[in-house]
N, C-alpha and C positions, 0 to 999 in steps of 0.2 A: 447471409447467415454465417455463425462463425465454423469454426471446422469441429469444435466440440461439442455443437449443436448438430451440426449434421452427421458426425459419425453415429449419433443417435437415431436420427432422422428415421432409417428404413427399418430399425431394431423394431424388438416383437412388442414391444410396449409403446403402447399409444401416450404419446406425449403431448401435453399442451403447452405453452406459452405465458408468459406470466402478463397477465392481461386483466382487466375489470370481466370480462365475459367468462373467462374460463373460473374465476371464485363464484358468481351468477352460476353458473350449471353445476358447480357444489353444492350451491344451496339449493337449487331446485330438483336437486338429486337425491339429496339429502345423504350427500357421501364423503367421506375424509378425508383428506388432500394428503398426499405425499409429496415432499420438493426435495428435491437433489440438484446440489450445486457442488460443480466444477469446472478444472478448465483441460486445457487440452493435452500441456504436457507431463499431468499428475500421473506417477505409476498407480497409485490407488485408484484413482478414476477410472485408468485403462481395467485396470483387475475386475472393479465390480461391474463394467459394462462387458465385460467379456465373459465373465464368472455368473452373476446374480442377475442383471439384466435381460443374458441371452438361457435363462432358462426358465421353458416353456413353463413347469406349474408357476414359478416365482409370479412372472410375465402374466399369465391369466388370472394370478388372485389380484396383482393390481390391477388389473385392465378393465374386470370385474365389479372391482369393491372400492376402487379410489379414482381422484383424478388427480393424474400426476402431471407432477411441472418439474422442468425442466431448464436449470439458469448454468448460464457462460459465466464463473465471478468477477471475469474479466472485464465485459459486456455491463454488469451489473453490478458493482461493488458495492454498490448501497442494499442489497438483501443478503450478500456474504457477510458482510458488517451485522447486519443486523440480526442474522440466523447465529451467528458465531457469539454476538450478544447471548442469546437465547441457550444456545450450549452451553455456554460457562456459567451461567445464572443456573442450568439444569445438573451441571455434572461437576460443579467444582474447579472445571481445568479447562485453557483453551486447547481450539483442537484444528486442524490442517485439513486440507479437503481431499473425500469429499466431503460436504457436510450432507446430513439426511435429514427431513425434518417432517413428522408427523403435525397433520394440523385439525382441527375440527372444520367443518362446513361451513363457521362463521372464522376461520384462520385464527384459533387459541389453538397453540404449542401446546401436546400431550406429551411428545415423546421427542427426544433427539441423539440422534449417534453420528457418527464419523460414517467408515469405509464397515457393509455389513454383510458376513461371508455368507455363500449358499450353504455352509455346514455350520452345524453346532460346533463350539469348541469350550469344551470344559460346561460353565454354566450361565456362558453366553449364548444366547437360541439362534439358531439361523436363519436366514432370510424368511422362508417360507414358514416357520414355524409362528416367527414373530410376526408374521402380517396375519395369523390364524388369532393369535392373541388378540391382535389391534381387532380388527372385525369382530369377534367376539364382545370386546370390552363395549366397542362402539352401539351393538346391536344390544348391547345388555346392560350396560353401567356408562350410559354417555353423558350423563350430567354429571358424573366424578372427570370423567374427561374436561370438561368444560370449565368446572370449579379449579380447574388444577393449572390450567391453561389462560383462566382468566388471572388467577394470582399470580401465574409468570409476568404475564402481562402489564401488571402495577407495578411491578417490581423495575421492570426496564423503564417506567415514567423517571424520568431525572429528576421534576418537581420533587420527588417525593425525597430524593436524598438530603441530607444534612448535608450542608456547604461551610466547611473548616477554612478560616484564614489564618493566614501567620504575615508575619511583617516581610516584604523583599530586601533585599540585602545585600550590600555588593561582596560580604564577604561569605557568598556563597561560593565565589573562586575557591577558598580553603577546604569547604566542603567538596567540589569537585577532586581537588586536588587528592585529599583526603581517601575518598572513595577510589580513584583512579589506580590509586600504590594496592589500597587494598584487592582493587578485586581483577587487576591485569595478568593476565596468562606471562610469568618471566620468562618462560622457555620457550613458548610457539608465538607470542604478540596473542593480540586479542583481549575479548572477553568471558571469554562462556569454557564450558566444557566443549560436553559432544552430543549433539553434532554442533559442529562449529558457521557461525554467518558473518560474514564480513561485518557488520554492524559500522555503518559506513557511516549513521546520525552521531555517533560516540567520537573516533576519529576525528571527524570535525568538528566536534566542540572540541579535542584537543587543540587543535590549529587557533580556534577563537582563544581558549583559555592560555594560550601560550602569548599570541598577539598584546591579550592584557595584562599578564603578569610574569613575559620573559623568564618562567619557569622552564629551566633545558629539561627538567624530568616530565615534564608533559611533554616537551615536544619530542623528547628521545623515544616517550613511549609512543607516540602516533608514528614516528618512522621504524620504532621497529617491528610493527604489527603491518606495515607496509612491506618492508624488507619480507619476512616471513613469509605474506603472501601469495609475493612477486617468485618468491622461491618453491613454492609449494605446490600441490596437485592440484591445488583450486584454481590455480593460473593457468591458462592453456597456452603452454610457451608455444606451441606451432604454430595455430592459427592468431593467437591473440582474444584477450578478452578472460572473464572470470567467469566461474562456474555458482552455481546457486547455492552452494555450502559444499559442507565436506562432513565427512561420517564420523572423522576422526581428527581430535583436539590440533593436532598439529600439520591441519591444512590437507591430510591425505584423505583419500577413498572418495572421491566429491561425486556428488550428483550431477549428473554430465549435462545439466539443465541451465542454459544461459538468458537469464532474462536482462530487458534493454536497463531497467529501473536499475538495477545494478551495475550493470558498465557503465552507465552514466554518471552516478553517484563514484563511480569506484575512480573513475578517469580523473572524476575534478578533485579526487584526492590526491592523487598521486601528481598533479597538477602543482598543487597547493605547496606537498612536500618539494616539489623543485623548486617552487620561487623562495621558499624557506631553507633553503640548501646550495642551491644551485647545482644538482648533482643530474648529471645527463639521466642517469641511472632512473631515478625516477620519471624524466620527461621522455624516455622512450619506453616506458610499462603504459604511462598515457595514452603516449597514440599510438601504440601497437593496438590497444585495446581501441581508440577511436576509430583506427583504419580496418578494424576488423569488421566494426558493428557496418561502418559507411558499405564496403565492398558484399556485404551479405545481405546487402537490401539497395543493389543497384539497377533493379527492374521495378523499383517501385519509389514513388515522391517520398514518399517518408519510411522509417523505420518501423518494422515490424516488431512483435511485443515478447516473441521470442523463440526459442529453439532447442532440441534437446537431440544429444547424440547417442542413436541408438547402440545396443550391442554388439552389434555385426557391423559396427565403423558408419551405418545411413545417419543423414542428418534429415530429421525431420523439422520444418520452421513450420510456428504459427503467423499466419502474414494478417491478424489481425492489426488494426491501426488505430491506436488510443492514443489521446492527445494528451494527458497528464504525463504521459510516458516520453513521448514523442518531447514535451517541452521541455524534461531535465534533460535529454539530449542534447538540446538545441542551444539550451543554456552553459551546459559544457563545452558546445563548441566556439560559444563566442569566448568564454574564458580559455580555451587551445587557440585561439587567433590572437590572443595577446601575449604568447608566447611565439607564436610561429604564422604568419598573415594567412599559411595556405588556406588555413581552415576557415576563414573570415565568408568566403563566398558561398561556401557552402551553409556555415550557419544561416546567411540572410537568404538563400536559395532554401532551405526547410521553415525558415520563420514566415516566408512569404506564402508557401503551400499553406502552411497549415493556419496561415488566416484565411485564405480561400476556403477552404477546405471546412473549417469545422468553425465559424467565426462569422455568421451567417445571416445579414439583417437584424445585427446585433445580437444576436443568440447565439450563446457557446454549445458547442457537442463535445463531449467524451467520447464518441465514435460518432460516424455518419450517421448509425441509425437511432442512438442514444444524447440527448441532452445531458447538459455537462453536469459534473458535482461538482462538491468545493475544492476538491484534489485538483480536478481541470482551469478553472479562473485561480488557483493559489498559483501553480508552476507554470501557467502559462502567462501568468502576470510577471511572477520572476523572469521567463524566459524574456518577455520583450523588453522588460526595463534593463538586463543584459545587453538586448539588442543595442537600445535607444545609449548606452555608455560606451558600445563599442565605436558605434556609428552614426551617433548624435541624429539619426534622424528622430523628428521632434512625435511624428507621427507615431510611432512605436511606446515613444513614454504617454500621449495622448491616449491610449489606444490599453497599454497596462491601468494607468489613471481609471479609464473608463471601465474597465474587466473587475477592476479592485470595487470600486464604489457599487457595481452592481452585487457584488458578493456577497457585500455589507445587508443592501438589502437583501437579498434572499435568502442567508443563511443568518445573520447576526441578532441575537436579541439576547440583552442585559447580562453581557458576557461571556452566552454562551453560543455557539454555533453549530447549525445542523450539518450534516454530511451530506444530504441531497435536499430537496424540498418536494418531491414524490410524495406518495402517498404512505411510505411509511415512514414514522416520529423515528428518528434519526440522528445522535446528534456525539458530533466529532469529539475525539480525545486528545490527552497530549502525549501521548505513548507511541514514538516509530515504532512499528510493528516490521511489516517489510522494506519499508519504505518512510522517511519522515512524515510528521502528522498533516494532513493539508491544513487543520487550523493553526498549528505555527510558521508553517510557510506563508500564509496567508497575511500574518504576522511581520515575519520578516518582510513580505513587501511591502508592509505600512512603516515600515523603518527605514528601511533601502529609499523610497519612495520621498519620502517626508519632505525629506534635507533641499527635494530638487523642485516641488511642486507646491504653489497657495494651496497649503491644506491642511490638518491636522489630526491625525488620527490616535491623539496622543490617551484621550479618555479609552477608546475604544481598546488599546493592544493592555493598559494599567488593569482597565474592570477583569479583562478575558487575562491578565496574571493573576489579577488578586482571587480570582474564583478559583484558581489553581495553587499558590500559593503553600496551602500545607504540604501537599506533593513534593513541588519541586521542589520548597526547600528542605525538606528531609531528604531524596532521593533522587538529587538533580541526574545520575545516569541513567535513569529509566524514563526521562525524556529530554537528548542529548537538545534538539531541535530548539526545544520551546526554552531552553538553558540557556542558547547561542539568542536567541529572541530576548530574555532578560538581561543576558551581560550587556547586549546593545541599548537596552533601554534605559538600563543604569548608566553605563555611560553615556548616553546623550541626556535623561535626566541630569545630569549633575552640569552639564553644559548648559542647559537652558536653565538653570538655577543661575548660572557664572555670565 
């Protein structure tokens, strides 16, 4: 059990599991579902388990009047996806966990909120007030619950969207470019206001978009949002490694929360910037940050998913073990071994566990106790065909080959791709959110892939652009990932034309 389930665990609210049996005693209770999903090292999550959770009326109206469930999003990304779906379709805006989500007996979404206080504030109702409401409305107007819940419902059907195409174009480089001048932070590097994120998908389509058209102003702007960084309070010069954002435009005030998906992405940046430089400078930000992640997870085979430094100087870690996580790691470390050998044995000492480990009579896991989604077969596909270039063994690209082709079937159909294949309709975007999209990583391994193996996956990555197509090419930075995925595909388009 994860550690964010079990600090639940003994709390005065009976929790269930999200399971076929516990929606069954819904309906044969004929009572409302509550779901709450988070993870471990959210302040909000702590706040409303320590605040609204641990208080006795709160605790007895649900315990009473709903059955509540209780999700790791870590554990389960495909119901954060999908609730967080559900939020934005409900309130206009996405929204950071926790997420809370009212449901009927038959699981149609009435109601959804974020982090929800034990007090009123202004003419937002509190906890307890608002479960009086829910109960009420349930006991008295439950088919408006249900009608409103069912029309969320149709709304999230993909069918039902209109599908815009535009023509692809290689001269969407100028558009990148274009966009890049406009909306670069020139004082701190970056992209955003505040709070500030590394946005590590952006970055490296600089690195790509510079590779293609020897623009120094792209590549100036990717090192000096790296520079900035590296200098800044979102960097942990002591022990090494990057913090989860920062409160403030210019890298200060960070949130002292270091997840792996981050230092991993952030490493093979800074990676990137040395081989495009040669400047030590960046190749010891790298593995300061790689030897950080290695030494803080040397009681365990692989890397834990992350860690947050409390106020009083304690570190507390999550020593949960996800393999999508685990593999942009691994995959980092084969590219730091072609800089420096030492890291070489270790990359194939983590690539070997974590086939043991979660790679199992041909079925992939996202955790031990969860089968994988398409985030896990995209970056664990990447990870091995890394492997198979660092160390030519043939078994590792055999072995990506085979992760890739299953993915196809499980998740793939006329363009579009599901996020898990579970029991809830699911279905991936092209937008890095925290972390790049798994449906263009997925992507980039049928590109990465192609050159070296009888295969062709060339209809397949064309239909899943052209269904995207109006996006990217209006707004190629708000999916840096699936950008880096079309500039390859144009340029090898035009090679297999030549």
């Amino acid at each position: 059990m994860s550690i964010y389930l079990e600090n639940h665990k003994n709390g005065l609210i009976k929790w269930y599991s999200w399971e076929d049996k516990t929606f069954q005693k819904a309906k044969e209770e004929k009572k409302p579902i509550f779901i709450s999903i988070g993870y471990s090292t959210s302040q909000w999550c702590r706040v409303m388990r320590e605040e609204s959770f641990e208080d006795e009326t709160i605790a007895n109206l649900l315990n009473h009047n709903f059955i509540c469930i209780k999700v790791d999003k870590d554990e389960r990304p495909d119901i954060d996806k999908y609730y967080k779906n559900v939020y934005k379709l409900m309130n206009g805006q996405n929204c950071a966990s926790p997420i809370s989500i009212f449901l009927t007996e038959n699981r149609e979404p009435f109601y959804t909120a974020t982090y929800i206080s034990p007090f009123p504030r202004g003419n937002v109702l509190g906890f307890q007030e608002l479960l009086e409401v829910v109960i009420d409305k349930y006991a008295n107007d439950k088919k408006t619950m249900i009608e409103k819940g069912q029309e969320v419902l149709e709304y999230l059907n993909p069918n039902s969207k209109k599908i815009e195409a535009t023509r692809l174009n290689i001269n969407i480089t100028e558009t990148i470019t274009k966009h890049v001048m406009q909306l670069r932070d020139k004082t701190n590097g970056g992209f955003a206001e505040e709070p500030k994120f590394p946005h590590t998908s952006t970055v490296d389509l600089l690195f790509e978009s510079y590779r293609e058209t020897k623009n120094r102003d792209i590549l100036s702007t990717a090192l000096f949002t790296l520079d900035k960084m590296a200098k800044g309070e979102i960097h942990d010069k002591k022990e090494g490694g990057f913090y989860r954002y920062s409160s403030k435009k210019d890298w200060s005030m960070p949130r002292k929360e270091k997840m792996l998906y981050d230092n991993a992405n952030i490493s093979a940046l800074y990676i990137q910037a040395y081989k495009a430089t040669q400047n030590d400078f960046y190749k010891d930000i790298a593995f300061k940050t790689i030897d950080s992640i290695i030494s803080n997870n040397k009681e365990e085979s692989l890397f834990y998913s992350n860690s947050l430094k409390k106020d009083d100087g304690t570190i507390f870690i999550d020593k949960k073990i996800i393999l999508s996580w685990n593999a942009m790691m691994i995959d980092t470390l084969f590219e730091a071994s072609t800089v420096d050998k030492k890291y070489l044995n270790i990359a194939i000492e983590k690539l070997e566990i974590a086939l043991e480990k979660f790679y199992i009579d041909g079925e992939l896991y996202h955790t031990e106790e969860n089968k994988a989604f398409l985030e896990d077969y995209a970056y664990f596909g990447v990870a091995l065909l890394a492997g198979y270039r660092v160390t030519e063994n043939e078994e590792y690209l055999i072995i990506s080959q085979t992760i890739l082709n299953r993915a196809i079937e499980k998740f793939y159909k006329y363009g579009k791709w599901k996020f898990s294949d579970f029991e809830l309709t699911l279905y991936d975007d092209i937008y890095d959110s925290i972390y790049p999209s798994a449906m263009s990583t997925i992507l980039l391994l049928m590109e990465k892939i192609s050159p070296i193996i009888e295969a062709d996956y060339t209809q397949i990555i064309f239909k899943t652009l052209e269904l995207n197509s109006y996006n990217l090419m209006r707004q190629p930075l708000s999916s840096p990932k699936m950008i880096k995925v079309l500039l390859l595909y144009l340029k090898n388009d035009i090679m297999r034309k030549n």
